[in-house]
C-alpha positions as CSV (number, residue, x, y, z in Angstrom):
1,X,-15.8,10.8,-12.4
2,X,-17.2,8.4,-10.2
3,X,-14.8,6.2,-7.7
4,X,-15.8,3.3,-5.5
5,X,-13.0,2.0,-3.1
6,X,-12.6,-1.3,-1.5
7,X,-11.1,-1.6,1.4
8,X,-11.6,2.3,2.0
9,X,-11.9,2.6,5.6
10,X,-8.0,1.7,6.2
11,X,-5.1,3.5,6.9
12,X,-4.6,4.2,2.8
13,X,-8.4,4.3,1.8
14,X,-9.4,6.5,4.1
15,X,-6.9,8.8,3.0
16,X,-7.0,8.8,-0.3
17,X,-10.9,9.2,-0.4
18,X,-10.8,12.6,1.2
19,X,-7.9,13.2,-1.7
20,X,-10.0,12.6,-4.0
21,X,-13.3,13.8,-2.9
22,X,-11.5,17.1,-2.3
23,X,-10.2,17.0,-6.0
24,X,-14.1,16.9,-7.5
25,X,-14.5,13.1,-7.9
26,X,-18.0,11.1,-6.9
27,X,-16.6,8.7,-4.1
28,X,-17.8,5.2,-2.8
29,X,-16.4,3.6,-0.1
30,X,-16.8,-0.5,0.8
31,X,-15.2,-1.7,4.2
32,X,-16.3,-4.4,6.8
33,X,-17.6,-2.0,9.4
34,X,-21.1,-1.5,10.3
35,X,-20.6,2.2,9.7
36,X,-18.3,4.6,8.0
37,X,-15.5,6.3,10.7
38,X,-16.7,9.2,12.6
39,X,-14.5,11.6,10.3
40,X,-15.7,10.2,7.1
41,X,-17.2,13.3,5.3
42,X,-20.6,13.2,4.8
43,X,-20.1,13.8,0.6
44,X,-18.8,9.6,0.4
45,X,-21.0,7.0,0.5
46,X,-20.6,4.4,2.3
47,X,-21.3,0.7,1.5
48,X,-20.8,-1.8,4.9
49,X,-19.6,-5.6,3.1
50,X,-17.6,-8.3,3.4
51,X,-16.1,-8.2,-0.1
52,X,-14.3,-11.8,0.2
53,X,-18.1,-12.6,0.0
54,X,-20.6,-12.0,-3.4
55,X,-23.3,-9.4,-2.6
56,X,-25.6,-6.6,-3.1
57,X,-22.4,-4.3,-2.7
58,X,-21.3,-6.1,-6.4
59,X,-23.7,-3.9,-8.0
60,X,-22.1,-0.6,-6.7
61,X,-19.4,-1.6,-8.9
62,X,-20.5,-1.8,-12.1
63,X,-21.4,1.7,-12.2
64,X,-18.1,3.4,-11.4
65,X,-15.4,4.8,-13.9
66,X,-12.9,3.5,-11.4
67,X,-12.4,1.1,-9.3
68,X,-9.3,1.1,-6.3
69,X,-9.2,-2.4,-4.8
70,X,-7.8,-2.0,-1.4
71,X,-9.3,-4.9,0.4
72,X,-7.0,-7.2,2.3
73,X,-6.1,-8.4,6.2
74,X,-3.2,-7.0,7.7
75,X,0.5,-8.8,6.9
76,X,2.0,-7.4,9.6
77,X,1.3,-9.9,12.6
78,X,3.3,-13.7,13.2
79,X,2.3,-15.7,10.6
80,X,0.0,-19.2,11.4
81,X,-1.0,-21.1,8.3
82,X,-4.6,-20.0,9.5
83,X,-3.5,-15.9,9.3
84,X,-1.6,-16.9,5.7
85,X,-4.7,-18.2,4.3
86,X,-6.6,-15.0,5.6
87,X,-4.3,-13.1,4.3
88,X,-4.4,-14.4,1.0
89,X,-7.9,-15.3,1.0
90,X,-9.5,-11.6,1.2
91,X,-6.8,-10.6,-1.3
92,X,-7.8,-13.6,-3.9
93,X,-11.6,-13.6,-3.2
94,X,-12.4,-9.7,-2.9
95,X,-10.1,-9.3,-6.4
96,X,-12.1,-11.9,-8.0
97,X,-15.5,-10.7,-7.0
98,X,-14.4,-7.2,-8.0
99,X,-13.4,-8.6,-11.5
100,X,-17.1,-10.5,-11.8
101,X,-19.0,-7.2,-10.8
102,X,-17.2,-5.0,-13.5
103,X,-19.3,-4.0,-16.3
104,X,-18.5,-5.6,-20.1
105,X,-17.2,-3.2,-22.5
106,X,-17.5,0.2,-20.2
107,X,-14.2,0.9,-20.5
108,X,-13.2,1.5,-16.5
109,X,-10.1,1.3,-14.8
110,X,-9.5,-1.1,-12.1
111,X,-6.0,0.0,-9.9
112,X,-5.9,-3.4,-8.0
113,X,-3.2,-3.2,-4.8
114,X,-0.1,-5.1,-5.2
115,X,2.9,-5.0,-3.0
116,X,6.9,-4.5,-4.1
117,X,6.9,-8.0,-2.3
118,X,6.3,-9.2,-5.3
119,X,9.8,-9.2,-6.2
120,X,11.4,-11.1,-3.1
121,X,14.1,-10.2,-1.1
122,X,17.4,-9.4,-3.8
123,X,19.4,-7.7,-1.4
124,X,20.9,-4.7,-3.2
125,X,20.0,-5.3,-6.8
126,X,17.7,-2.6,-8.1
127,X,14.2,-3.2,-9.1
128,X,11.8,-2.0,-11.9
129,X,8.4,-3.1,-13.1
130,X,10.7,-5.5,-16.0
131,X,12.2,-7.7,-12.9
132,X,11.0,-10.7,-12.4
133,X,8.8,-12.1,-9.2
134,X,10.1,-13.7,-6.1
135,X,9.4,-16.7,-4.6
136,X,8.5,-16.2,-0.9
137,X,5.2,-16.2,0.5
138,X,5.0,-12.7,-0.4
139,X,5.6,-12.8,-3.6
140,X,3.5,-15.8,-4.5
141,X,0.8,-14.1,-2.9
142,X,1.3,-10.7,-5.3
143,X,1.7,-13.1,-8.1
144,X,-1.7,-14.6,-7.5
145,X,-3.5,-11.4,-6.3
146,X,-2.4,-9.7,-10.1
147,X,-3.9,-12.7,-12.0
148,X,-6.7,-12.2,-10.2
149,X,-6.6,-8.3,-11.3
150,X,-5.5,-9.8,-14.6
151,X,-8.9,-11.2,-15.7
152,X,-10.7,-7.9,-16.2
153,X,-8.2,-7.3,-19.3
154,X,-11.3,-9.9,-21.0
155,X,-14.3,-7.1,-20.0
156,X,-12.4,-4.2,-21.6
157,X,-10.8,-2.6,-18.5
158,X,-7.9,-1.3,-18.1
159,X,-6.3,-2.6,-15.6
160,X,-3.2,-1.2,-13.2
161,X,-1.6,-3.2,-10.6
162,X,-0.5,-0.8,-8.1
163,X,2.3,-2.4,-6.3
164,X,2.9,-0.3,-2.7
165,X,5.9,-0.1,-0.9
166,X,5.6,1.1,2.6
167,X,3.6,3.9,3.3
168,X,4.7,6.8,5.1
169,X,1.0,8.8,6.3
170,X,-0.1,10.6,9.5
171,X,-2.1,8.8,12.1
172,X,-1.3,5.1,11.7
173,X,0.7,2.9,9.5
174,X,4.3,2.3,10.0
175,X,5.3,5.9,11.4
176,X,2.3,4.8,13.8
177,X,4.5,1.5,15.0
178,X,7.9,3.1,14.9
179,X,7.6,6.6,16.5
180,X,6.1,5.4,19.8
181,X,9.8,3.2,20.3
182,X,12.0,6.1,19.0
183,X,9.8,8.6,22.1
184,X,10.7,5.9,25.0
185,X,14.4,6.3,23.6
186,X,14.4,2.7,22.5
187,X,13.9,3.4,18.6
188,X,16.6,1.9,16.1
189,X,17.1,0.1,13.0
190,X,16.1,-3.5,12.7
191,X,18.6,-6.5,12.1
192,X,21.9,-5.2,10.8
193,X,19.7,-2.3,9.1
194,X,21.2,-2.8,6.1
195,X,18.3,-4.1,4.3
196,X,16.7,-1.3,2.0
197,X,13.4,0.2,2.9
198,X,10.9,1.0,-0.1
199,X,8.5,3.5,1.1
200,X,6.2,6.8,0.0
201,X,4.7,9.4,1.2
202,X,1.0,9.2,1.5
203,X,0.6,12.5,-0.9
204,X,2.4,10.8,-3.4
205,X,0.2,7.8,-3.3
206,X,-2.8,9.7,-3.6
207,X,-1.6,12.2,-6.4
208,X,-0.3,9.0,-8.0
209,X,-3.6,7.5,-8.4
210,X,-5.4,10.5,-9.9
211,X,-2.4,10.5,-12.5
212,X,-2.9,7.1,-13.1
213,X,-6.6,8.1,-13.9
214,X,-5.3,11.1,-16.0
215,X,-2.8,8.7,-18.3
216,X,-5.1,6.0,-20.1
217,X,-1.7,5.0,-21.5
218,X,-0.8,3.4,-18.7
219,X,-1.3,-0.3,-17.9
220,X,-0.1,-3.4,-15.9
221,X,2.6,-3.3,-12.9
222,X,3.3,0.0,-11.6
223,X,5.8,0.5,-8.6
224,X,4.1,3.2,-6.0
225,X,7.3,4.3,-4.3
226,X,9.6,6.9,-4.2
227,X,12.6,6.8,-6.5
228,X,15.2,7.2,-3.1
229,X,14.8,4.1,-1.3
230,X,17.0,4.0,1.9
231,X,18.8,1.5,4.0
232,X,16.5,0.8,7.5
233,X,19.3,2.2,9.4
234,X,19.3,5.2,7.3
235,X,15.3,5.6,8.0
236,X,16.3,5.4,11.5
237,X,18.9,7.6,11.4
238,X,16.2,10.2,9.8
239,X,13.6,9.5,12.0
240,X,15.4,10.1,15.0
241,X,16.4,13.5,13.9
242,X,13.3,14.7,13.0
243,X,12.3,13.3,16.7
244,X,15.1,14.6,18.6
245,X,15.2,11.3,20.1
246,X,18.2,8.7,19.7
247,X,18.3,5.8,17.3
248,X,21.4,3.4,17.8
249,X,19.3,0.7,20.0
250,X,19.4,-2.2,17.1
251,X,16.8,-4.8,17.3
252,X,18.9,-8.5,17.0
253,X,17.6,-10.4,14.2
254,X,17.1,-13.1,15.8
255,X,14.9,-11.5,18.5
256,X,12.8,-10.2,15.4
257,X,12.6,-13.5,14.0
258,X,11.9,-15.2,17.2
259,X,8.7,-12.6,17.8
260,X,7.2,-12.3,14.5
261,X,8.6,-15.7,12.8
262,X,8.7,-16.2,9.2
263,X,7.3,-11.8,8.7
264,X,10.0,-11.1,10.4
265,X,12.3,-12.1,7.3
266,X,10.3,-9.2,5.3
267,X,11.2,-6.8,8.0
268,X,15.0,-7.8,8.1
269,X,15.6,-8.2,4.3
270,X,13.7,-5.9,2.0
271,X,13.9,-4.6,-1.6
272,X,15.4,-2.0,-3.4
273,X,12.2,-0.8,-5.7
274,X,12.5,1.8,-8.5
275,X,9.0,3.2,-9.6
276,X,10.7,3.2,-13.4
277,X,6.8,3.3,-14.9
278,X,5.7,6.3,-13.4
279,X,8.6,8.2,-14.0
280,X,8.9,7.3,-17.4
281,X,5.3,8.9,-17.9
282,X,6.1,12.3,-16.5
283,X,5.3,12.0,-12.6
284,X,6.7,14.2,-10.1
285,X,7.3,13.5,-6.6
286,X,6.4,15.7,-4.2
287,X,8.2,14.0,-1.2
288,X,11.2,11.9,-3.1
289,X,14.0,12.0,0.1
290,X,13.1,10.4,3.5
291,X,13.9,13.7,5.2
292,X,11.6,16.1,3.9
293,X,9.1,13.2,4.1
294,X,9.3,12.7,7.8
295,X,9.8,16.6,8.1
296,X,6.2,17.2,6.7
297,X,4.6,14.0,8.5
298,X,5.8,14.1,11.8
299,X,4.4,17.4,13.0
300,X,4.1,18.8,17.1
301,X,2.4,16.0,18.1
302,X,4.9,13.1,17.5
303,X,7.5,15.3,18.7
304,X,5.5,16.4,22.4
């Protein structure tokens, strides 16, 4: 099975390409870099584009039995109108060119990234794939990105919006922001920490995706987190043991605000996200609870 992944050179697609390389399937890789990372194996091929713009890379696409749309600037920096419309411009456009280079009638799947943002902040009320969208910037933005992924319903393709919560993986992402606070003793939760925290562990993600490709039953929204979501004081609570390192230094929430302005409200509020889809099809977790998470993912050399 061939697999082409936008956005692949990131802290989730360059994961999930050695998954899936290692599991037997033909993988392509598109990012912005002139060249692939110096651990990229050798096996995936690697495509150099700017996918917000049409291009030679469009044909890649056509060929593949999947395709995992990845593609999109970080949200986590202050937000200036200028960084929102990036943001939601190489979400839009790179989904849109994806959707144009698909072929007719082949049949393919396209996993297009959303984000549990898509349901707003609802403070403790739980949330499945049935609730209904918020209306933050967030949300609007998820709303607009799955129309987008929408559209290749008209070429035959089966089409799956993966919406992420946070992702829990070694070497970057947000272990990579928290643990280096909680090691100079100044780690804690954020606001009043009792906002809840969806997350997943990266083998999760990755096994999820394969059993997405496995289960041609499956279509539309599907949550990609674990079903134990936790409150962020909780997380820091967790982390901190796994660290041997203290976590009662809370971060005001005004101080968050006041540094990273209107993101800071997705850091300090949250959702409680049920991946109800998933489940319902027969997939097992292999990492549900925070603590064995962390346990597995930060090894010696967070805790040296």
């Amino acid at each position: 099975m061939r697999v082409l992944i936008t956005g692949g050179l990131g802290f989730v697609g360059s994961q999930l390409s050695i998954r899936l390389l290692e599991g037997g399937y033909q993988v392509t890789v598109v990012g912005r870099a002139p060249d692939p990372r110096a651990d990229t194996p050798s096996e995936i091929t690697y495509i150099s584009a700017d996918t917000t713009v049409k291009g030679p890379w469009q044909e890649e696409v056509a060929g593949q039995d999947v395709v995992i749309n990845l593609a999109g600037a970080s949200i986590f920096r202050r937000w200036s109108d200028e960084t929102k419309q990036l943001i939601h411009d190489s979400r839009i456009l790179t989904t849109r060119n994806v959707v144009e280079a698909m072929a007719q009638e082949k049949g393919a799947l396209l996993c297009s990234t959303s984000a549990v943002g898509y349901y707003g902040f609802r403070g403790d009320e739980e949330l499945t794939e049935e609730d209904a969208r918020g209306n933050d910037f967030l949300a609007r933005l998820c709303v607009d990105w799955e129309n987008e992924a929408r559209k290749a319903h008209a070429k035959g393709v089966r089409v799956v919006m993966t919406r992420f919560g946070i992702v829990l993986g070694k070497a970057g992402g947000a272990l990579g922001q928290m643990i280096p606070a909680f090691k100079k003793l100044v780690g804690g939760p954020l606001g009043s920490g009792n906002q809840w925290f969806s997350w997943i562990h990266m083998e999760d993600l990755s096994n999820a995706f394969v059993f997405l490709f496995e289960n041609q039953d499956i279509s539309g929204p599907v949550n990609f987190c674990s079903p134990n979501p936790v409150r962020n004081r909780d997380l820091a609570k967790a982390l901190g043991k796994v660290l041997s390192r203290p976590a009662f230094l809370t971060a005001p929430a005004f101080m968050v605000r006041l540094v990273l302005g209107e993101f800071g409200s997705v850091l300090l509020e949250g959702q409680r996200v049920i991946p109800a889809e998933i489940l319902k099809h027969g997939f097992s977790f292999r990492y549900p609870e925070i603590m064995g998470a962390l346990k597995e993912l930060v090894g010696k050399d967070f805790r040296n």
